[in-house]
C-alpha positions as CSV (number, residue, x, y, z in Angstrom):
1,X,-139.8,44.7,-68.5
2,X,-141.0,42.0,-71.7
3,X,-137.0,42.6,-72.9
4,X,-135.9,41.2,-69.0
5,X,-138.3,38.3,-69.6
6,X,-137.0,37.3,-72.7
7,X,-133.8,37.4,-71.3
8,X,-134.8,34.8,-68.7
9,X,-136.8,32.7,-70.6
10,X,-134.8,32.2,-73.8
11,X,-132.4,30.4,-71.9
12,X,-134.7,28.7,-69.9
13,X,-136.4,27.3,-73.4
14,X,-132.6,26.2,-74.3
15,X,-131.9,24.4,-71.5
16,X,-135.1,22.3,-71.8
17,X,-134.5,21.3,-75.0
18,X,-130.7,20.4,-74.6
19,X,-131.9,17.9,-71.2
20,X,-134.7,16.7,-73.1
21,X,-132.0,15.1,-75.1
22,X,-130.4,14.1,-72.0
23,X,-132.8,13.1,-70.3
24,X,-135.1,11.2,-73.0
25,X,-132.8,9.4,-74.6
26,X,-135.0,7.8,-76.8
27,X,-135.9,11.0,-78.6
28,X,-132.5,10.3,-80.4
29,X,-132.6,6.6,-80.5
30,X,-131.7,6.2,-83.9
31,X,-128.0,7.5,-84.2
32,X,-127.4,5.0,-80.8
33,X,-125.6,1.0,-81.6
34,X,-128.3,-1.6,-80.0
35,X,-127.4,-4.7,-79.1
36,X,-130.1,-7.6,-79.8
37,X,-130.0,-11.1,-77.5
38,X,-131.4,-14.0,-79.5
39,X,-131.6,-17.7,-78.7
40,X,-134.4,-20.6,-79.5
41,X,-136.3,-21.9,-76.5
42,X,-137.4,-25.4,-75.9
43,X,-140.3,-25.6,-78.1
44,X,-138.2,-24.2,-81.1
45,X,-139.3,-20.6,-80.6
46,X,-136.8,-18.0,-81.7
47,X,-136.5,-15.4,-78.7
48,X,-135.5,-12.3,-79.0
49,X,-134.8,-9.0,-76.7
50,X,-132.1,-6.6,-75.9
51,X,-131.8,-6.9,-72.4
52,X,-129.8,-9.6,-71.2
53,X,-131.2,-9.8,-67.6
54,X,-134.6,-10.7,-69.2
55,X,-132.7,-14.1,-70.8
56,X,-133.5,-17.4,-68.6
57,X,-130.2,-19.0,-67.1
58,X,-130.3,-21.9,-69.0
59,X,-130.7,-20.3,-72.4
60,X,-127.8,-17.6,-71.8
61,X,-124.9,-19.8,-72.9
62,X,-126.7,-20.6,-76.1
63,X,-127.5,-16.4,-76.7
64,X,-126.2,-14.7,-80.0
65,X,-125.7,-11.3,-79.9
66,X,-125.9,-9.3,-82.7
67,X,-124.6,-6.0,-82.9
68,X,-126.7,-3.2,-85.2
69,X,-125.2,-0.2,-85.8
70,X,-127.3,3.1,-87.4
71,X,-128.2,2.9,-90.5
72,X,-126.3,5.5,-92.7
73,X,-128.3,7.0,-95.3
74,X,-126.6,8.1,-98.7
75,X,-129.6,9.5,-100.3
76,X,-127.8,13.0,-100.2
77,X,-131.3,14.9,-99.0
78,X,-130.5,18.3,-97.0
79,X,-133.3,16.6,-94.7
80,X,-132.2,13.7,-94.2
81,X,-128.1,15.3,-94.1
82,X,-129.2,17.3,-91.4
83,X,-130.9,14.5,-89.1
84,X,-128.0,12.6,-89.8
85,X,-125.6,15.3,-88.2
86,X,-128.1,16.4,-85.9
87,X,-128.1,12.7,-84.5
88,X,-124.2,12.3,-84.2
89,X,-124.1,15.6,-82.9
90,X,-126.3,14.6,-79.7
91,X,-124.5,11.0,-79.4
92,X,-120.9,12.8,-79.2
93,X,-122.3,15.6,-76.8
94,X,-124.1,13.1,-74.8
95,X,-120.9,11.1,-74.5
96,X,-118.8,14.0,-73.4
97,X,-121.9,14.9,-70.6
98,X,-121.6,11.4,-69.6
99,X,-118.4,11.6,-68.1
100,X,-119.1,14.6,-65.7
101,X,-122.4,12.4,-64.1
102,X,-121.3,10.7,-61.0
103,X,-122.0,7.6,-60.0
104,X,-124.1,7.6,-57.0
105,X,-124.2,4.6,-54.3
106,X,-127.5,2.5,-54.7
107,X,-128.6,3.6,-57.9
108,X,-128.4,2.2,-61.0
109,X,-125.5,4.8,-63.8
110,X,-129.1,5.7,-66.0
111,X,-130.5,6.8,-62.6
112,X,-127.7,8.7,-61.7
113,X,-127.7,10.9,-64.9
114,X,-131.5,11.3,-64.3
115,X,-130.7,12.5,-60.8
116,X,-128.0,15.0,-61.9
117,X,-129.7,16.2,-64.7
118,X,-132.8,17.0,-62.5
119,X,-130.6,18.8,-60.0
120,X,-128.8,20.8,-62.5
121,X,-132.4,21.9,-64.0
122,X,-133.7,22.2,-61.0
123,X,-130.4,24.9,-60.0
124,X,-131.1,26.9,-63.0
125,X,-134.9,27.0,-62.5
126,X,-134.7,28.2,-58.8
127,X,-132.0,30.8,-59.8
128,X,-133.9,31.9,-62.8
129,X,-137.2,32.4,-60.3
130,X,-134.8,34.8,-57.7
131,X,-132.5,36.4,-59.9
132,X,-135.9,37.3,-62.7
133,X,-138.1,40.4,-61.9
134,X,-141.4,39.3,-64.6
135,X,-143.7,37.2,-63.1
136,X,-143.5,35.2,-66.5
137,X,-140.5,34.0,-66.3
138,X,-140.7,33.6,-62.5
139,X,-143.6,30.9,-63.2
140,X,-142.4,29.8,-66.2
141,X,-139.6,28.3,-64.1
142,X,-141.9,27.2,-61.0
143,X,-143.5,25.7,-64.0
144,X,-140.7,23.7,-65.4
145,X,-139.6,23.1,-61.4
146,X,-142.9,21.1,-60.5
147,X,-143.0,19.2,-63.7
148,X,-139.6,18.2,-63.2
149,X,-140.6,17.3,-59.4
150,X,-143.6,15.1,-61.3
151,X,-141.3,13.6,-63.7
152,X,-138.2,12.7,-62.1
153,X,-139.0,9.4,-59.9
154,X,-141.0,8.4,-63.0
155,X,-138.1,8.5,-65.0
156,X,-136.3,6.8,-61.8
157,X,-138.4,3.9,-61.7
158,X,-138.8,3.2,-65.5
159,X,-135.2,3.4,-66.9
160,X,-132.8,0.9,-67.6
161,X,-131.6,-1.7,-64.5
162,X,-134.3,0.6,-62.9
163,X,-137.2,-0.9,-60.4
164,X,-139.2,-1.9,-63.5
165,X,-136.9,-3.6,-65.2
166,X,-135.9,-5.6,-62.4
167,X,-139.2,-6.6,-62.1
168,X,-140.2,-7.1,-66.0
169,X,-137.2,-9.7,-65.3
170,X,-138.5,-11.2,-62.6
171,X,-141.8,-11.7,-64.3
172,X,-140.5,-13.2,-67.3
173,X,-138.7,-16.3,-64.9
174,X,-141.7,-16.7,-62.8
175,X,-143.6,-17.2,-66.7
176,X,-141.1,-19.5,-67.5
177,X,-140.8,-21.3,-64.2
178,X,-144.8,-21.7,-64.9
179,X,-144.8,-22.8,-68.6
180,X,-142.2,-25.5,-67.1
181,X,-144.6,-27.0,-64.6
182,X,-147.5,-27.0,-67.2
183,X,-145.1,-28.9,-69.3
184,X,-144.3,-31.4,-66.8
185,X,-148.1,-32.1,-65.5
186,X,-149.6,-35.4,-66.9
């Protein structure tokens, strides 16, 4: 019976920690390019961000963008060797996983690999919870099936071009829209 429940579980504990690559992309942040926006407001302020929808109209033909890639460290450590690879190997296999996510109509390409990523998850936890005899891994799975229920429109409305983005956008031009008029009044 406890061998049956390892059987169940041990691939259940895998394929949590693979999507929690997926899935939290900033776990890995470090081997990823980011692109940073900078340009100087009115008052002589350098600005700087790296999302372009957050830039004010006027200031987006004056934006630099600067490119920074990953740092690369030559200190030779097996540690820091191993993070290294560790890193490139979750950017390449993210990559490759990227192009089998579809795009689905009225949602955003982050919230589309959220969504499949869910359902696949969700696929293995429900066939884990028939196909296992131990109650363990049974609610281990019912486990992992309501926290992903919990967490999935979370992750929907915070990620990239998601809801809050938009409005974190939207709140930065109605700020700017105000610090003009408070400018303007005698």
């Amino acid at each position: 019976m406890r061998m049956r429940a390892r059987l169940i579980i041990r691939p259940l504990w895998m394929v949590g920690i693979l999507a929690s690559g997926w899935l939290l992309p900033g776990f890995f942040q470090e081997g990823y390019a980011t692109t940073i926006y900078s340009y100087v407001d009115e008052h002589g302020t350098p600005v700087m961000t790296d999302n372009y929808n957050t830039i004010p109209e006027r200031y987006r033909s004056k934006v630099k963008v600067t490119e920074s890639s990953p740092s690369s460290h030559s200190s030779g450590s097996p540690l820091t060797n191993l993070h290294s690879s560790v890193t490139h190997l979750t950017k390449d296999l993210s990559k490759g996983v990227n192009g089998l996510v579809p795009d689905i109509p009225g949602m955003t390409t982050y919230q589309s690999q959220i969504l499949t990523y869910a359902g696949v998850i969700a696929i293995v936890c429900l066939m884990a919870m028939y196909l296992s005899r131990g109650q363990v891994a049974r609610f281990l799975a019912l486990w992992l099936l309501i926290l992903l229920g919990l967490a999935t429109p979370v992750l929907l409305y915070v990620s990239k071009d998601g809801p809050a983005d938009i409005l974190r956008g939207k709140a930065g031009e109605i700020q700017e829209k105000q610090q003009d008029r408070l400018k303007q009044a005698p």
